[in-house]
N, C-alpha and C positions, 0 to 999 in steps of 0.2 A: 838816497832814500833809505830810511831804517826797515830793516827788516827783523820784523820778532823769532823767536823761538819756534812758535809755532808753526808760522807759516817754512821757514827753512826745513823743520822736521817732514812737513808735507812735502816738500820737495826733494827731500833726502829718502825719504820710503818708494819714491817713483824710480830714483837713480840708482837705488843700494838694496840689495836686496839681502846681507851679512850684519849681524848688528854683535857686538859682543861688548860685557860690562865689569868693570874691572873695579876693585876697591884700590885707592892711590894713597898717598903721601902728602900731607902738606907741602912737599919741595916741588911739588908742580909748579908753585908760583914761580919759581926759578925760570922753569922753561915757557910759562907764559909770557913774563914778562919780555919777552924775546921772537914772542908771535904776533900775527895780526887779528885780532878775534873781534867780534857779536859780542856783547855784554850786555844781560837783562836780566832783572830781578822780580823772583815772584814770590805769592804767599799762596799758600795752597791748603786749605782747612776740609777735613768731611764731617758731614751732619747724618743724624739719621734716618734713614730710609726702609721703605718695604724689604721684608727678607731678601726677597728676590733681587735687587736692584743697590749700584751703591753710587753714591752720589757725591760733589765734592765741591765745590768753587776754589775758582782760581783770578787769581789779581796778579795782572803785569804790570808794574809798577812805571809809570806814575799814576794811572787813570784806565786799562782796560780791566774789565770785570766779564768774569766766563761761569756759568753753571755747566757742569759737567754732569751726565747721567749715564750708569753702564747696563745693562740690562745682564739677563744670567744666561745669555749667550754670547756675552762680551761687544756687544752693539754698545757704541759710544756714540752719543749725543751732546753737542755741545750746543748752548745758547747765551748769548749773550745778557748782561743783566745791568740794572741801572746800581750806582754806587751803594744806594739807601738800601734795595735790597741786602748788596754785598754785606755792607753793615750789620744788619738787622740778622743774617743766618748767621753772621761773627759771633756773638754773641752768645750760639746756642751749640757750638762747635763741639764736636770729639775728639777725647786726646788733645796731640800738640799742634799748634801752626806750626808746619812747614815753611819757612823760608829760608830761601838760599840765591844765589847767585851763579847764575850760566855762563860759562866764557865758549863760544863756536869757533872751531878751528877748522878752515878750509882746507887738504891740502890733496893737491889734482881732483882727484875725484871721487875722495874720500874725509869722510868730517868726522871731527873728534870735538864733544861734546861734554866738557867739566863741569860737572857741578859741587859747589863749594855751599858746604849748608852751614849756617846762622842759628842764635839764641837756644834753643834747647840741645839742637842738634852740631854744635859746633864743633869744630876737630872732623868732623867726617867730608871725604872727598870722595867722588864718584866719577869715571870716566865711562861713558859711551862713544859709543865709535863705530862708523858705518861706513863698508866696504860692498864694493859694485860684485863682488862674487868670490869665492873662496882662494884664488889664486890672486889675487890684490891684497886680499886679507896676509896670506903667506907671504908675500913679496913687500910689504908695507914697509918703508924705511924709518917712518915717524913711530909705527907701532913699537920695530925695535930699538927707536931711542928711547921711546919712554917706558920701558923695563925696567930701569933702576927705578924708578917712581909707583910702579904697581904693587900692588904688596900681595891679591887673591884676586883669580876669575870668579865674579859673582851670578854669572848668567840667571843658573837655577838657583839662586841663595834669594827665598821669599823675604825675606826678614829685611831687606834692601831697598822690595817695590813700596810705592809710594805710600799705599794705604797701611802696611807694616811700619814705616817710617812717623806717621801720623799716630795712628793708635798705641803700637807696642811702644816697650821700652826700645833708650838708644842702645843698636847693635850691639852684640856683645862677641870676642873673638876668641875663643877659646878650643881646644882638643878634646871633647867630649870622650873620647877615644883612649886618651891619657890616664883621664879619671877611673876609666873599669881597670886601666892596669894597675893603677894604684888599689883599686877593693883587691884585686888579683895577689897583690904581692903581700898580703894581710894574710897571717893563719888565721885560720877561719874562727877559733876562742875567742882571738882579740879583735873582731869585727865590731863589735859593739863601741870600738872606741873611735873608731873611723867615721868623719864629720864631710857632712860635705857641703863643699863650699857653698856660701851663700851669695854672689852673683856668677848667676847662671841662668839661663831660661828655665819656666815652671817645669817644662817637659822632660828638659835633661835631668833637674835635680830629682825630680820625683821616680826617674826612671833609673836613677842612682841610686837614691835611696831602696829602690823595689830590687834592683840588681843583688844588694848587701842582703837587703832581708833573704831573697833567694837563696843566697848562701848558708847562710846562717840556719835556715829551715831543714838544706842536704847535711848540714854536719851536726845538727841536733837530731836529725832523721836516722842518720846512720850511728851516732854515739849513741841514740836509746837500742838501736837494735843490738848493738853490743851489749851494754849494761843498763837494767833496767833500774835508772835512778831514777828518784822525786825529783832530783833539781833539774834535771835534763828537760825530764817532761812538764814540768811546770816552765820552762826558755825555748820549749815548741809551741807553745801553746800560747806566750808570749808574741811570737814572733807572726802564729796564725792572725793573733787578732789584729797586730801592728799591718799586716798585711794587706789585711781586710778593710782595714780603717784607711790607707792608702787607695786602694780602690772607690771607696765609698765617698769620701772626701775631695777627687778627682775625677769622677764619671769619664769628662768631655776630654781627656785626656786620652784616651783607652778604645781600642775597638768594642763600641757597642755591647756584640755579646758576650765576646771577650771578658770585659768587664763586669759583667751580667754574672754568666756562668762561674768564673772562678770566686767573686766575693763568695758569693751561694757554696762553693763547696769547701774555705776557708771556715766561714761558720759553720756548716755542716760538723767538720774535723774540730774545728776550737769544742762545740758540744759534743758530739762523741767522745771524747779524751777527758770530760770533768768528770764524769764516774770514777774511773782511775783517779786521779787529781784528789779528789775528796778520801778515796780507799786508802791512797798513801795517806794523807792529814791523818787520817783516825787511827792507821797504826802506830804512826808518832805519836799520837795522843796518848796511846795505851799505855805505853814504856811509861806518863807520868803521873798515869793516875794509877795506884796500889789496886781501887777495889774492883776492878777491870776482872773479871772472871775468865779465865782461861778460854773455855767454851766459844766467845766472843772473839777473842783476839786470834784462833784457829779459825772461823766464820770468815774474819778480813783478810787472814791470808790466802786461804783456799780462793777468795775470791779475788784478791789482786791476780794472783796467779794467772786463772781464768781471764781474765781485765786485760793485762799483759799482754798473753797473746793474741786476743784478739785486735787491743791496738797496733801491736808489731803486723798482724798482717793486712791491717790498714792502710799503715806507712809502707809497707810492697806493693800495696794492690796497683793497677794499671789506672784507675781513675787520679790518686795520689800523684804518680807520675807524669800522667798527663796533664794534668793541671800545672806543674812545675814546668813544665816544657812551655806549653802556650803562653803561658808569663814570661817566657825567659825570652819566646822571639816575641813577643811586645814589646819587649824592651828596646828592639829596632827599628820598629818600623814608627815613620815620620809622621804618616799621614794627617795626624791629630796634631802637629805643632803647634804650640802656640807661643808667639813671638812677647811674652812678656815675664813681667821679674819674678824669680824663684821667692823671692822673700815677701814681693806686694801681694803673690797671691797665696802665699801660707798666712800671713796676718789677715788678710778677708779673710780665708777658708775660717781661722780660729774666731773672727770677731761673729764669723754667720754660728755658728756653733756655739759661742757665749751668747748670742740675743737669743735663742732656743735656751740657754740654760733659763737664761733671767726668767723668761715669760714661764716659762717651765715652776721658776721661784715662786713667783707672784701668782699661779693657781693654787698656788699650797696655804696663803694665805684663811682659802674658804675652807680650806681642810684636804686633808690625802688619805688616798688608800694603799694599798699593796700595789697593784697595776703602776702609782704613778708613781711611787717610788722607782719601780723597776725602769720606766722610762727617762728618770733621774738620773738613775745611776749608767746606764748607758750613755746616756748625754756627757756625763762628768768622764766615764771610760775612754769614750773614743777624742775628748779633750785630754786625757793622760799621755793616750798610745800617741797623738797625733803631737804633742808638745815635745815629747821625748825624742822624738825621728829629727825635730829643726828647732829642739832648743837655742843651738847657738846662729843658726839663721836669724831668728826674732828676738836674740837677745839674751844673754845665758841670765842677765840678772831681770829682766822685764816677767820673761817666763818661770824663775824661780818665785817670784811673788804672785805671779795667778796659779800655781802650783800650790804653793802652801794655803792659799786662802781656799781655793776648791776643796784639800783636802781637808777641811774642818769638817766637812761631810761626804765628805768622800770615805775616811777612813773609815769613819762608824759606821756607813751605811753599808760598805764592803762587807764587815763585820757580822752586822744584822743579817745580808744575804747569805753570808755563809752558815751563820745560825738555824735559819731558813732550811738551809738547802744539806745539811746532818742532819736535823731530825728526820726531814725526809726521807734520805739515806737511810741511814738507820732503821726506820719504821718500816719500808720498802724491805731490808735485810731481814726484818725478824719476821714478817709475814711469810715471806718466802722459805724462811728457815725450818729443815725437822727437828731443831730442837726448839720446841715452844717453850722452854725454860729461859730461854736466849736471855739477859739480862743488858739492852742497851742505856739504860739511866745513867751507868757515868759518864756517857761520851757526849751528851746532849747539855748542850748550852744553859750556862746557868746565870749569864747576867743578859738575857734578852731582854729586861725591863730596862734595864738604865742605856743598851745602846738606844731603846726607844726616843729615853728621855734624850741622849746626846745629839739624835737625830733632828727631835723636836727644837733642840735652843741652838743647832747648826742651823738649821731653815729661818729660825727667827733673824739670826744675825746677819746670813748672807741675802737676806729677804733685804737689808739695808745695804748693799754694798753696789760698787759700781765696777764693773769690770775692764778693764781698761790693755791694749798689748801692739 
């Protein structure tokens, strides 16, 4: 009498009360081919269901058909189904069919259970195996022949069970662990040149790349308190926003408020620190314009000065730190895994953010104001910071060409904001000032009309374009 899968499983959960799951070798066929085994083959597809609930069919080939339903107490319900059905939910499946191939191995009073998976999933081998109580399991002669064949205990490894198998990408085997010693063994300057690999799970690459930024934030944080340069604080402020754009770009990755909390206070810090940011520009500025009045150019220093320390003891303060801390143990904790490819979900992430550019494009059509510009230019920012973190993920040369095509408006409009955001300065400055002689008119932009117009015939042209990555 043939007996399937199933039913043996049923009687193996009565007898066995030890189950443990091992990732193998293709060279099991070695020692199969030398046993007495059960041979059945199934396909196994999930469809979508109520949150709550997840649901699945399965086909034991040649001809049984099973609906499976789990509820969110993990109650399994199986029912039987006619072929047409089986068909008809095929059709409308998630992710990949599973099929693979079971070989059942008796031996006394313990079963070992190979599964050899097919078509998408090939190359991968799985052993279960089920022992009557923990000292069979120790004592097992079969378990220790088949050592050389195991290669990792999967027990707890999600990425394994069947609906990860289905949806996610195929397994991927790597020392996530490896990867921080290598940002580790990087001074902390040349961080910026450190790539990371692009197959990987979304969670690990992203919590890589958050690892680097981390660093890079303590040794731009600590080199401004040493020396208070422009280029420092303009590569903190960089690295805030690159930060921030990780977060915002990733929610479902991230604890909740976690995630919540620290974006919030990445921008908080990115604006607080453009005052300074703008104070240095204008001092550069001064050194090149001759009719700059003395008066003015003692006005930006006294107030950089001012500026200065009050951001140095921003970057002390205990919320600064804090914040740095709760990112750093984010970076460990699993809970949010998600079993799928570092690089399918950085090309969504940029394709959902390019169809917001577009539609964004195509209001501009009826005309814009100030407000939408600004939401442009954010759009186009968190597209820069986010392309620069996995350029070479998506493609160094894919991403250099939607890089250069944004920035036809991207650079003018940087431009224009920064025109913006002097004269404000400035005006803000001379109000405040006791000398009402102040004379600001050199330092105030003097081709705001043509970035207008560059802005105006960027919109027109990328209003025709298609964006593609």
């Amino acid at each position: 009498m043939h007996i399937t899968t199933k039913v043996l499983l049923a009687i193996i959960s009565i007898m066995n009360k030890i189950q443990r799951k091992f990732l193998i070798s293709a060279d099991i066929q070695r020692w199969l081919k030398k046993q007495k085994f059960n041979l059945e083959k199934t396909e196994q597809f999930y469809i979508k269901s109520d949150s709550d609930t997840t649901c699945y069919y399965l086909k034991r080939f040649p001809d049984t058909y099973t609906k499976v339903t789990i509820d969110e107490e993990s109650k399994e319900e199986s029912l039987p189904v006619t072929e047409k059905e089986y068909l008809s939910q095929r059709k409308n499946h998630r992710g990949r069919k599973v099929v693979k191939k079971s070989y059942t191995v008796s031996v006394g009073e313990s079963t070992f259970i190979f599964s050899e998976y097919l078509k998408n999933l090939k190359g991968l081998y799985v052993l279960v195996s089920y022992f009557k109580d923990s000292k069979a399991m120790r004592e097992s002669p079969t378990l220790e022949t088949l050592q050389p064949f195991i290669l990792k205990e999967i027990d707890k490894d999600a990425k394994y069970n069947d609906e990860a198998l289905a949806l996610c990408v195929k397994p991927m085997e790597y020392d996530l662990d490896k990867f921080f010693e290598k940002i580790d063994a990087y001074e902390s300057a040349n961080l910026f040149f450190w790539q990371v690999p692009g197959r990987l799970y979304v969670r690990d690459g992203v919590a890589l790349v958050l690892y680097k930024n981390l660093r890079l934030l303590h040794h731009y944080k600590v080199s401004y308190q040493g020396k208070h340069l422009s280029a420092t604080l303009h590569r903190l402020r960089v690295l805030l926003r690159r930060t921030a754009t990780i977060l915002e770009t990733f929610p479902d990755l991230f604890t909740p408020n976690v995630q919540r909390f620290c974006n919030t206070m990445l921008l908080l810090y990115y604006k607080e620190t453009k005052f300074l940011r703008y104070l240095y520009f204008l001092e550069e500025l001064c050194a090149t314009r001759e009719n700059v009045k003395l008066g003015l150019y003692s006005e930006l220093k006294t107030l950089t000065s001012q500026e200065e320390q009050a951001v140095t003891q921003m970057l002390l303060s205990q919320p600064f730190g804090y914040m740095i801390q709760i990112l750093t143990r984010e970076l460990y904790d699993q809970e949010y895994q998600q079993y799928k490819a570092l690089k399918k979900e950085v090309k969504k992430a940029v394709r959902k953010r390019l169809k917001i550019f577009e539609i964004q494009l195509a209001e501009t059509k009826e005309g814009y104001d100030e407000e939408m510009l600004d939401r442009m230019y954010t759009s186009l920012d968190s597209l820069q910071t986010l392309t620069e973190d996995f350029y070479h993920v998506l493609g160094q040369k894919e991403t250099q060409i939607i890089i250069d095509e944004l920035n036809i408006l991207l650079k003018p409009l940087r431009e224009y904001r920064n025109c913006k955001e002097r004269k404000t300065i400035l005006r803000e400055i001379k109000e405040q000032s006791q000398n009402t002689m102040l004379d600001i008119d050199p330092l105030l932009c003097e081709h705001e009309g043509i970035l207008e117009e560059k802005i105006d015939n960027a919109l027109k042209l990328l209003r025709t374009s298609k964006f593609y990555i």
